[in-house]
N, C-alpha and C positions, 0 to 999 in steps of 0.2 A: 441471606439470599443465596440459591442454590444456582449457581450459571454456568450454564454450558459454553463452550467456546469449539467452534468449527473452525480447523486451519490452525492448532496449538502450536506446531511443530513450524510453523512459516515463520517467517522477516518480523510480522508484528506481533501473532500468538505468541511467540517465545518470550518477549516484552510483555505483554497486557496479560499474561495468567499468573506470573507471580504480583504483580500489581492490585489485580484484583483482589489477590488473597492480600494483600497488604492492606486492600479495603476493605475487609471482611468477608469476600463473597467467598462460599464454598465451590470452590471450581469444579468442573468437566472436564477433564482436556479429552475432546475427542480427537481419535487418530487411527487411521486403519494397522498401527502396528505398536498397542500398548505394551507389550513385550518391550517393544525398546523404547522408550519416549525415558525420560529424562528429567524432564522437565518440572514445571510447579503443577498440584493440582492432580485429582485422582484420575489416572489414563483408562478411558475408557475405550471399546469400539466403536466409530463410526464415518462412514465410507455416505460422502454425500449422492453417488452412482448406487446405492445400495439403502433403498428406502427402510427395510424392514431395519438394518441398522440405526438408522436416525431414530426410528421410534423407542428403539432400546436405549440408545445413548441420550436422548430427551427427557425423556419419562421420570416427572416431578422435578424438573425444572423451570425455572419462574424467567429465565433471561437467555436468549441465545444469540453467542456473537455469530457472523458470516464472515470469514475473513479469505476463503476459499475462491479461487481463479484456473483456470487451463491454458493461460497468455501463452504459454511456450508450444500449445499441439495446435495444427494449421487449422480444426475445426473447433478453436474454443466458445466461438458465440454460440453455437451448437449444444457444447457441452458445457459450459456456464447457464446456459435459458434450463435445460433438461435440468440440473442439477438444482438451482435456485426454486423451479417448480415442487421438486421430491422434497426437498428442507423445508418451504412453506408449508405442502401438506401436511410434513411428520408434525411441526411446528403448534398446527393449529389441533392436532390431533392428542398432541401432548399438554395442550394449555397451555400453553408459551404464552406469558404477559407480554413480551415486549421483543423483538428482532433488530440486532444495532448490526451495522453493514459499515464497512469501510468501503466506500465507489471512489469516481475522480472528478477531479475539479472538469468544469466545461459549459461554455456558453451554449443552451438547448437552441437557440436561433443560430448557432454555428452549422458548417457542414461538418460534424463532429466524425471522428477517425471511426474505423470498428471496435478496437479496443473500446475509446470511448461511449459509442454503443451501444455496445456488449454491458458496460456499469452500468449506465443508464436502465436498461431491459431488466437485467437482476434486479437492482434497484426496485422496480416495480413488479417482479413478479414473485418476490421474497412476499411482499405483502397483498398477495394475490388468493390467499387462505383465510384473509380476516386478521392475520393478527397486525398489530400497532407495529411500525417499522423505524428506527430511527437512521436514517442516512445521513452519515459525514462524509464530505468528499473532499478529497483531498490533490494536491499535484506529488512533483516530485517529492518524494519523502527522501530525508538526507537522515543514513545513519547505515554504521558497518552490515553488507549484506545486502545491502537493499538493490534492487536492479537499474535503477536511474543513477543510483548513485555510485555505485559500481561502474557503469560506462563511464560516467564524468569523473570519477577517479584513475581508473588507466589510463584512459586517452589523455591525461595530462601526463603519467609518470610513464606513458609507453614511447611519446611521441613530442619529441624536442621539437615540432615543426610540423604543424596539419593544416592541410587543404580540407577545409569543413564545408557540407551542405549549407543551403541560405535558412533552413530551418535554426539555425544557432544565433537568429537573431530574433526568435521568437520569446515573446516574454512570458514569464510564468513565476510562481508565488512559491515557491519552495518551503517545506516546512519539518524541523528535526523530529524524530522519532521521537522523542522522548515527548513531545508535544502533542504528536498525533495519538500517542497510548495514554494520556491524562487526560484529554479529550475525551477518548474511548469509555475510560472508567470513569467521568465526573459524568457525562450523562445518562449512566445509569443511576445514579442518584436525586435528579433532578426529572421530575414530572412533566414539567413543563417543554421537554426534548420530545417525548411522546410522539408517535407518527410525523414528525417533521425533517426537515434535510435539511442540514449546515454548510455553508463553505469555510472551510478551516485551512488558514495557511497561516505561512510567518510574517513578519515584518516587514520583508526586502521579497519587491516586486525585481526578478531581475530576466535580460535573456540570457540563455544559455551561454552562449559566448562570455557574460560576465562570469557565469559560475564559473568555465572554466581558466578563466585568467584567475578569476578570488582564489581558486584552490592547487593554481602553478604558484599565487604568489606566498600561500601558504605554507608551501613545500620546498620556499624560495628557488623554484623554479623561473628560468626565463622560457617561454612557450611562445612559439609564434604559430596567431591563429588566420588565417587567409579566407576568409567565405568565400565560396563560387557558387553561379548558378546551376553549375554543370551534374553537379550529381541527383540522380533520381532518386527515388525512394526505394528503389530496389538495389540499385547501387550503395548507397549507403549503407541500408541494412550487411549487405555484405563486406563491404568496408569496417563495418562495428565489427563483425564475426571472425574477421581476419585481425583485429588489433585490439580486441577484446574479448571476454569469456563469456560476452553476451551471444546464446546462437541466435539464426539467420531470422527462424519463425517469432521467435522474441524481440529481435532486435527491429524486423521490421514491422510490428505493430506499434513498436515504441516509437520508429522514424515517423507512420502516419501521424500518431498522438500527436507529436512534436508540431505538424501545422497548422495546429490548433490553440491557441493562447489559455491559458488554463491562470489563471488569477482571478480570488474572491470578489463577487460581485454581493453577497449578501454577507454581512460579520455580524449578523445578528447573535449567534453564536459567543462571539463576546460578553454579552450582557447576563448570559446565563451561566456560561461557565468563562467567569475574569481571571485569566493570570497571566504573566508579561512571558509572551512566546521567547523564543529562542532566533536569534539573528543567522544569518547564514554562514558566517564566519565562526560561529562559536558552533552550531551543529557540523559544520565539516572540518571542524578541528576534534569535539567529540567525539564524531566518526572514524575520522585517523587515530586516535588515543585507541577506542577501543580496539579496532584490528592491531596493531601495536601492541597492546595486552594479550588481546587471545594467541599473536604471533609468539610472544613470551610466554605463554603458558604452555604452549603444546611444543616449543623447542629445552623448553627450560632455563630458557635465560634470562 
């Protein structure tokens, strides 16, 4: 099976292309800079802002992931709908059998954040050409890199002592990387995923405030966490960008996301693709492992 993959070079492309190839598929990695990619799978060009690209980097592919976002530029629902539209037409012009999306977990009868959506709208306008879409959505994904998980990783080792937003007592379904890329690649294989949406998380329903004690206590840190009502979401956001490497326009997309309870309401998902997820404790010990490796590789220690 010949699969292209939009987004190779991100948080989960760089995970899910040698994977794929571990499942036989003959990869795509598309990337507006195959000169340098690196990675698993033959680098190709394509720029989801640059249609006539897509048709070239599609062309006699049978699967195409979407893993591509603008979170970080102030007009991304903008340029997430624009971009989502030009990949469905390349898509369906290429014969794309199937389009598999990674979106975000969220209750539709919620007042759901922009971030949230922003998924949602892709979500539906990926399969806005005809072709069959499969949407998994996901919450915080826990694993080195990732930008949720990243914030809840500093703000533990930056700060013996935080006054937190009341959003950190918001619950949500966290789920390890390595869970959401098996996911990814097991429902290419199964039929039965075909034009349908998953809620996919792990095990531990937790709020925030738990993650970040679970991963002070991991680090055998003592952290003392204080909720107030006081800070806004604008506030926050800049509070994360002062004490974290998250900026301002990312981080305040993520504060909205945040008043939004993001836990699996459908695990149907289970029955088709079974296998015993990853706990929270063991993906944010993962997580620290791997940074700890790569920290070892590039100092040589």
């Amino acid at each position: 099976m010949k699969t292209a993959v939009a987004g190779s070079s991100g948080f989960i492309g760089t995970r899910l292309c040698p994977r794929l190839e571990d499942a036989g598929h003959t990869v795509r990695a598309m990337t507006r800079h195959p000169d340098r990619y690196l990675g698993s799978g033959e680098p190709v060009f394509g720029d989801v802002n640059d249609e006539a690209s897509l048709a070239d980097a599609l062309a006699g592919c049978d699967i195409a992931y979407y893993l591509v976002h603008s979170l970080g530029e102030p007009d991304f629902e903008t340029r997430d709908a624009d971009a989502a539209r030009r990949f469905a037409r390349a898509a369906a012009d290429a014969g794309i059998r199937r389009i598999i999306y990674l979106g975000g977990l969220g209750d539709d009868r919620d007042d759901l954040s922009a971030h949230l959506r922003s998924r949602r709208e892709v979500e539906s306008l990926l399969g806005g050409s005809g072709v069959p879409v499969t949407a998994l959505r996901a919450g915080i994904i826990v694993g080195n890199g990732g930008i949720s998980w990243e914030m809840t990783r500093q703000l533990v080792e930056r700060l013996p002592a935080m006054i937190t937003p009341r959003w950190v007592r918001t619950r949500t379904q966290p789920i390890a990387v390595a869970d959401v890329v098996r996911y990814l690649v097991e429902v290419a294989q199964v039929e039965e995923t075909t034009g349908r949406v998953f809620d996919i998380g792990g095990p531990d329903v937790l709020a925030y405030l738990d993650m970040l004690r679970r991963v002070a206590a991991i680090q055998g840190r003592h952290t003392l966490i204080v909720p107030v009502p006081l800070l806004s979401p604008g506030l926050s956001s800049l509070w994360l960008g002062l004490v974290t490497d998250v900026d301002s326009d990312t981080g305040r997309s993520l504060v909205d996301s945040m008043a939004n309870e993001v836990v699996v309401r459908d695990d149907s998902i289970r029955s088709l693709v079974p296998f015993p997820t990853t706990s929270y404790d063991d993906a944010a010990l993962a997580a620290l492992g791997e940074r700890a490796a790569a920290k070892r590789s590039t100092t040589g220690g």
